[in-house]
VEXDREN-2710 file (C-alpha; in Angstrom, 1 decimal):
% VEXDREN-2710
k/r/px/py/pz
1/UNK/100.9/3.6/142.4
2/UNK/98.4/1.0/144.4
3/UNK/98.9/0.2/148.1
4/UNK/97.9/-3.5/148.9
5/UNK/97.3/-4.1/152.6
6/UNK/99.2/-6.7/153.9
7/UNK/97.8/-9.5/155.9
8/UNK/100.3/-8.9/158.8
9/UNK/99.7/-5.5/159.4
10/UNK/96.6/-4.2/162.0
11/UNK/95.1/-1.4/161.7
12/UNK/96.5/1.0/164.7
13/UNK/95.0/1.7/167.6
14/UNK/94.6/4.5/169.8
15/UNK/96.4/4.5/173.3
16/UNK/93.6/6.1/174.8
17/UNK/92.2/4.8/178.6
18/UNK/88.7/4.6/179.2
19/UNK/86.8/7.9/179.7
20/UNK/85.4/6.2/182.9
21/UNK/88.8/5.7/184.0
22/UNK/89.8/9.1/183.6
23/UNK/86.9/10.4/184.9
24/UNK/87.3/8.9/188.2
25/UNK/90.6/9.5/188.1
26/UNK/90.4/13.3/188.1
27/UNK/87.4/13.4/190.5
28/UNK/90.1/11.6/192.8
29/UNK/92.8/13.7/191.6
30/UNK/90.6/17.0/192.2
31/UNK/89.5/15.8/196.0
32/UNK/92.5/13.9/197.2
33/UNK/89.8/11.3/197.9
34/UNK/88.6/8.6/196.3
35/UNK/84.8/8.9/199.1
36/UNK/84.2/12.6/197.8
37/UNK/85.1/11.6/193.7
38/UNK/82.6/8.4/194.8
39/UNK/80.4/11.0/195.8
40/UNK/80.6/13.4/192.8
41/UNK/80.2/10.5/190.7
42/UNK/77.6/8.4/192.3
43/UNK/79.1/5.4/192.6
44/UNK/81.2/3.4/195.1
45/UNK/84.6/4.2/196.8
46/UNK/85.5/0.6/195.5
47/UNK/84.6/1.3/191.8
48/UNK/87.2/4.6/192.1
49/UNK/89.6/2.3/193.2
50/UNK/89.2/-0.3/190.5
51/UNK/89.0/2.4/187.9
52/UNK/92.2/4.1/189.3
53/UNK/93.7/0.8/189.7
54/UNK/92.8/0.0/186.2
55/UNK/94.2/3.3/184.7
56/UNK/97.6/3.1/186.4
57/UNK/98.1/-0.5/185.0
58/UNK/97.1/0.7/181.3
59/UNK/99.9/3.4/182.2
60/UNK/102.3/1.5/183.7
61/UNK/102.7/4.3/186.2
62/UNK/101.9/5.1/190.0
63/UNK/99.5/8.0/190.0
64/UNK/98.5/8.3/194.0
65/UNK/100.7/7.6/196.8
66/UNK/98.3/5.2/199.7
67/UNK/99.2/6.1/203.2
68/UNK/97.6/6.0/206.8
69/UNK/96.4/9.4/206.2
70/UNK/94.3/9.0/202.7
71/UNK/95.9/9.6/199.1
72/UNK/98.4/12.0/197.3
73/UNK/99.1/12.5/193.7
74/UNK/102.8/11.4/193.1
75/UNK/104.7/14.2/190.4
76/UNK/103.1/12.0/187.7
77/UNK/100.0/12.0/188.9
78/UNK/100.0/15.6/189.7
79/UNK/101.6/16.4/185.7
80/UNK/98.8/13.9/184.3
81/UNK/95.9/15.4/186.7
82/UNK/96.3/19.1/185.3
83/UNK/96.1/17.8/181.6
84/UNK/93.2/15.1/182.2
85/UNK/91.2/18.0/183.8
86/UNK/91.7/20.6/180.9
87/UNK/90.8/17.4/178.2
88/UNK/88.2/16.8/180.1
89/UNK/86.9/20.4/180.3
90/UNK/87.1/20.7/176.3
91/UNK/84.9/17.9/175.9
92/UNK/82.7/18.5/178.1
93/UNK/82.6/22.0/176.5
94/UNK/82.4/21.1/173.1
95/UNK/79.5/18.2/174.2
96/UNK/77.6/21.6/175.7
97/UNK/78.0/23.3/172.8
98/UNK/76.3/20.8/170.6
99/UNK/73.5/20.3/172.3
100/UNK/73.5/24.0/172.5
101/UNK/73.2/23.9/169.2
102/UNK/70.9/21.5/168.5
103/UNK/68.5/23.2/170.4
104/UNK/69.2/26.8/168.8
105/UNK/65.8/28.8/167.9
106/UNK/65.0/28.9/164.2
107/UNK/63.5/31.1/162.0
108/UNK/66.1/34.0/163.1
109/UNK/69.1/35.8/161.0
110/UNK/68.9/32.8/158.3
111/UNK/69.2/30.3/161.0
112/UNK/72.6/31.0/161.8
113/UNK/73.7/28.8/164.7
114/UNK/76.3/27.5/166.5
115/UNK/79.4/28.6/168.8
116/UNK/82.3/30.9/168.6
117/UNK/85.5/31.0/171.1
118/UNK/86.9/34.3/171.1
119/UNK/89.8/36.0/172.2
120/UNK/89.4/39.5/173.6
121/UNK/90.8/41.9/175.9
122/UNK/89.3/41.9/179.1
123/UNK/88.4/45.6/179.5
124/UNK/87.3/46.4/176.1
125/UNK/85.1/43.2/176.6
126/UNK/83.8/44.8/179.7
127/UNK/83.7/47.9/178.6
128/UNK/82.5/48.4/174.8
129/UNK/81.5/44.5/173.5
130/UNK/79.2/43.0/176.3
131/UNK/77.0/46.3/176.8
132/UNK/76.2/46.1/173.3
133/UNK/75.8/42.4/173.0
134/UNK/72.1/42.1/173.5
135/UNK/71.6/43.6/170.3
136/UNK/73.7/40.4/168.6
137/UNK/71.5/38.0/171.1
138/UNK/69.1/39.1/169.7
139/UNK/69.4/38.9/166.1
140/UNK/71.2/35.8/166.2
141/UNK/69.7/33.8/169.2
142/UNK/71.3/30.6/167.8
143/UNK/74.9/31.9/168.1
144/UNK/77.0/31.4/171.6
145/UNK/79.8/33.3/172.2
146/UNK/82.5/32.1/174.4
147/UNK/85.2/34.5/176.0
148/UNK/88.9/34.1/176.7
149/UNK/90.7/37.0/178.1
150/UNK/94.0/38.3/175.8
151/UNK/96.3/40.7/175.9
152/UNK/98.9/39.8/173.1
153/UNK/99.1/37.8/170.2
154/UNK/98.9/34.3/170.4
155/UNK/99.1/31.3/167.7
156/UNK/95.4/30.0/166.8
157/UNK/96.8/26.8/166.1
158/UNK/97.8/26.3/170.1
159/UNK/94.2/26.8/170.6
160/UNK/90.6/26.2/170.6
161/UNK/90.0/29.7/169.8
162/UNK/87.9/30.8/166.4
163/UNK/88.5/34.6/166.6
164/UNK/89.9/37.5/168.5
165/UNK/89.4/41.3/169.0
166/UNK/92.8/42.8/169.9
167/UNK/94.5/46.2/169.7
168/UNK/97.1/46.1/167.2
169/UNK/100.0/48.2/165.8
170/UNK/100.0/48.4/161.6
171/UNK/98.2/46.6/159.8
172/UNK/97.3/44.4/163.0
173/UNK/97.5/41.0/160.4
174/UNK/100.2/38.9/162.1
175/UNK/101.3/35.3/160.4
176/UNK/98.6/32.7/159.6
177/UNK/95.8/35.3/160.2
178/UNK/93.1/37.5/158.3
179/UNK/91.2/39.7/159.8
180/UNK/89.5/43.4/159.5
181/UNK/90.2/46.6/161.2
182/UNK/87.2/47.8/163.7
183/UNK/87.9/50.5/165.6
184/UNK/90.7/53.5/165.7
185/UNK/92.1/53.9/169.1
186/UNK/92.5/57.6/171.1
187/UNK/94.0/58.1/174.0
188/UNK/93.0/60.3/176.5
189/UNK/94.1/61.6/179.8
190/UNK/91.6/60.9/182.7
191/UNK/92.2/61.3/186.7
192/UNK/90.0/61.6/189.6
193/UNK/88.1/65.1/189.7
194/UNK/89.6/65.7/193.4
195/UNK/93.1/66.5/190.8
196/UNK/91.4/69.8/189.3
197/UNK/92.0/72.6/191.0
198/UNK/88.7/74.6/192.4
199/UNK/87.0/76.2/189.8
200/UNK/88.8/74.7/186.6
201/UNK/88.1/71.7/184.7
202/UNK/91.6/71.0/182.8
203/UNK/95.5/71.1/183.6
204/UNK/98.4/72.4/182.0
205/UNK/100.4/69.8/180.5
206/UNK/103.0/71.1/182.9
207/UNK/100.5/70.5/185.9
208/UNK/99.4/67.0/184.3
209/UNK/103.3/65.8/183.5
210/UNK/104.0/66.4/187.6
211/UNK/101.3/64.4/188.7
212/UNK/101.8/60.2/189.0
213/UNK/101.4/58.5/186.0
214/UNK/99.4/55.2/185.5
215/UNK/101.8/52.8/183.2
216/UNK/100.0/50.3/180.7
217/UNK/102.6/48.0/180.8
218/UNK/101.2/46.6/177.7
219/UNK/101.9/50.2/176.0
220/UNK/105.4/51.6/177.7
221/UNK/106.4/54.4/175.5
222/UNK/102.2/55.4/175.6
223/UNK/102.9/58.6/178.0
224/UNK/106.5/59.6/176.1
225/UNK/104.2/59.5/172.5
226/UNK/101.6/61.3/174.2
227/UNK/103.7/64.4/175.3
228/UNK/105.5/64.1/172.2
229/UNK/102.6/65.4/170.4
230/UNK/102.0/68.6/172.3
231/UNK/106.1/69.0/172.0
232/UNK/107.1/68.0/175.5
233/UNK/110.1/65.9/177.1
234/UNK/109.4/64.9/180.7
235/UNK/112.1/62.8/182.1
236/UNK/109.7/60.7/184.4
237/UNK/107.3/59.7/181.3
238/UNK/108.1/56.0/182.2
239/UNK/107.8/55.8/185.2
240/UNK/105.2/55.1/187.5
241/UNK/102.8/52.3/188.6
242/UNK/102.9/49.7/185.8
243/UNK/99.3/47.6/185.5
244/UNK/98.6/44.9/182.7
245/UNK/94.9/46.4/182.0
246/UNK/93.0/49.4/181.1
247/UNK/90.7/48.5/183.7
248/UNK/92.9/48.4/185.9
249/UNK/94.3/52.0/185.6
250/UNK/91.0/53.5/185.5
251/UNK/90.5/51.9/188.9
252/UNK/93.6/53.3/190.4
253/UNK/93.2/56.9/188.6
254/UNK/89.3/57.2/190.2
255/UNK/91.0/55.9/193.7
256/UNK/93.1/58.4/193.4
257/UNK/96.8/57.4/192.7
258/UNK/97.7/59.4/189.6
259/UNK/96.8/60.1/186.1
260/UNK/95.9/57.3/183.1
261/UNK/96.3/57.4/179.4
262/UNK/93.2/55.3/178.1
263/UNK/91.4/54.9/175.2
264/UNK/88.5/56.8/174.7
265/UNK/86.1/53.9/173.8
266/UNK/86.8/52.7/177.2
267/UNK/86.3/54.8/179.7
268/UNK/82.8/56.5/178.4
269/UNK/80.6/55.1/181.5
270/UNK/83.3/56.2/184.1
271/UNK/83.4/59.6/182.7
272/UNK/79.6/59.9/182.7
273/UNK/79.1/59.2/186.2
274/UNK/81.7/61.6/187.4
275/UNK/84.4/58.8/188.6
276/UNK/86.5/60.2/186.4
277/UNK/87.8/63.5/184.7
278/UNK/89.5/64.4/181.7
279/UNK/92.1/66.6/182.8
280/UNK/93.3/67.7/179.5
281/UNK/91.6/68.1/176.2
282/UNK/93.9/66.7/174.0
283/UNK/93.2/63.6/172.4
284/UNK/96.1/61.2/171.0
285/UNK/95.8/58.7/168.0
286/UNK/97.5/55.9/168.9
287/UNK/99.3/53.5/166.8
288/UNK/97.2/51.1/167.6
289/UNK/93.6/49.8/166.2
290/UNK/91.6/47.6/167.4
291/UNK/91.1/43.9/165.0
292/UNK/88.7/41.0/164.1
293/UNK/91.6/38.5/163.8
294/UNK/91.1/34.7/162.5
295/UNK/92.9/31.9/160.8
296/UNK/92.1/31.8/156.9
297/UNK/90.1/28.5/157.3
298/UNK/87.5/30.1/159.8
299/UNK/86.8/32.9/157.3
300/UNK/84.1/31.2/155.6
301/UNK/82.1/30.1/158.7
302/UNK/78.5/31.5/159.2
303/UNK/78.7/32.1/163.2
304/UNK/82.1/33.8/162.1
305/UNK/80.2/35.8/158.9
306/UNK/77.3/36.9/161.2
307/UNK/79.6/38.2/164.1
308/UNK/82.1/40.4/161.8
309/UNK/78.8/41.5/159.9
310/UNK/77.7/43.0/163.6
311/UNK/81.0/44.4/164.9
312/UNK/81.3/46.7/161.3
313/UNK/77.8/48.1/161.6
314/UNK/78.9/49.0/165.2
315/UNK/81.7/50.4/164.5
316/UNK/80.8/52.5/161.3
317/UNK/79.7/55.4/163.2
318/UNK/82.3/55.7/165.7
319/UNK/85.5/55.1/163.7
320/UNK/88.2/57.7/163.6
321/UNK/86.4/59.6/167.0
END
């Protein structure tokens, strides 16, 4: 079947303002003044004006409210700041990341080059990936990383994300992803040392189960599982300061305010330098492992290839510890 194009019909355009016009329009929106987004910009306070002036008649809508005093956004403006600024920010990003690019070294890890935005959770990032990411800067100097903190799963598709590297029940695949499992995860109890008594270095599970415990509120049945395994009921194992990070409970055990469940792989440097103490010996696989996640269409990419290449050589010798 053939399509002619009839001589009435235009082609479509996009309703898009002038980048200009947005431009000054979120400097103005940022400041609450039209002087200081003159400023930023280098040009005059008449040419924000005009610009703004301009944008609001393409929209049709008041964005700023004039008074004696200076400027506000009105609830249009303030809804239509917030997304200019984050559209903004993402081209400005991706206009960063090509020049980044473009000026990669050569010569290095078959030229692989470009940018990856990846998910990951904030203290593993902290704690395991970025001490060992010199090593990956330098055998793929081309390759930029990007970081977005995440603690749950997430649909790609709402984002600008490539990857992520999340702790996951099962087979830790969920819809519209493919990924690889990295690292086993074992959970161990650690406290300040002030908790031992003099002269020992463990508890009892009795003594550990009446001390505080530290709830990951992203894990609440972690404390009930753990005592589980050494054939325990304790009554209070859910209650108890609930924190969103691992980081975060590590920081409140070594101040002091109870015991935390944490994965192993995490809390190596605080346990080296004394901060904290493993009370009790015992270690407890949890039913979580941590993931390379990405959508099927991202599998193919070389920044992708050379960064899941990486993670499985670092991982090799520690899984299942």
């Amino acid at each position: 079947m053939r399509f002619q194009h009839s001589e009435g019909l235009k082609p479509m355009r996009r309703k898009i303002p002038s980048t200009a016009a947005l431009a000054a329009f979120e400097a103005a929106a940022r400041h609450l003044s039209f002087t200081r987004a003159a400023a930023e910009l280098s040009v005059t306070q008449s040419a924000i004006c005009r610009q703004v002036a301009t944008l609001e008649d393409f929209l049709g809508v008041k964005l700023f409210k004039r008074s004696q005093r200076g400027v506000s956004l009105t609830d249009a403006g303030q809804r239509y700041a917030r997304r200019v600024a984050a559209r903004l920010d993402e081209v400005e990003r991706d206009t960063l990341d090509l020049i980044t690019t473009a000026k990669a070294p050569s010569g290095h890890a078959a030229e692989v080059a470009g940018t990856l935005e990846l998910a990951v959770v904030p203290t593993f990032a902290t704690q395991w990936l970025l001490p060992r990411l010199p090593d990956f800067a330098a055998r793929y100097p081309g390759v930029v990383l990007h970081f977005t903190p995440r603690t749950r799963p997430f649909l790609f598709a709402d984002t600008v994300l490539d990857a992520a590297i999340l702790p996951l029940p099962g087979d830790g695949v969920w819809p519209g992803t493919e990924g690889q499992c990295l690292l086993d995860e074992v959970l161990i109890a650690v406290a300040a040392p002030r908790f031992l008594p003099p002269g020992r270095t463990q508890l009892t599970p009795q003594e550990l189960a009446a001390l505080p415990l530290l709830q990951a509120s992203t894990r609440p049945y972690a404390w009930r599982q753990w005592f589980a395994s050494l054939g325990l009921e304790v009554a209070h194992d859910m209650a108890g300061p609930r924190m969103e990070l691992f980081s975060m409970l590590m920081e409140a055990a070594a101040q002091g305010l109870g015991v935390a469940l944490v994965p192993s792989l995490l809390v190596e440097r605080e346990l080296a330098s004394g901060r904290l103490v493993r009370v009790l010996e015992h270690r407890f696989m949890s039913d979580r492992r941590y993931f390379l996640l990405y959508p099927p269409h991202k599998a193919e990419g070389a920044v992708l290839g050379a960064l899941a290449g990486w993670l499985v050589a670092q991982t090799a010798p520690t899984k299942g510890q």
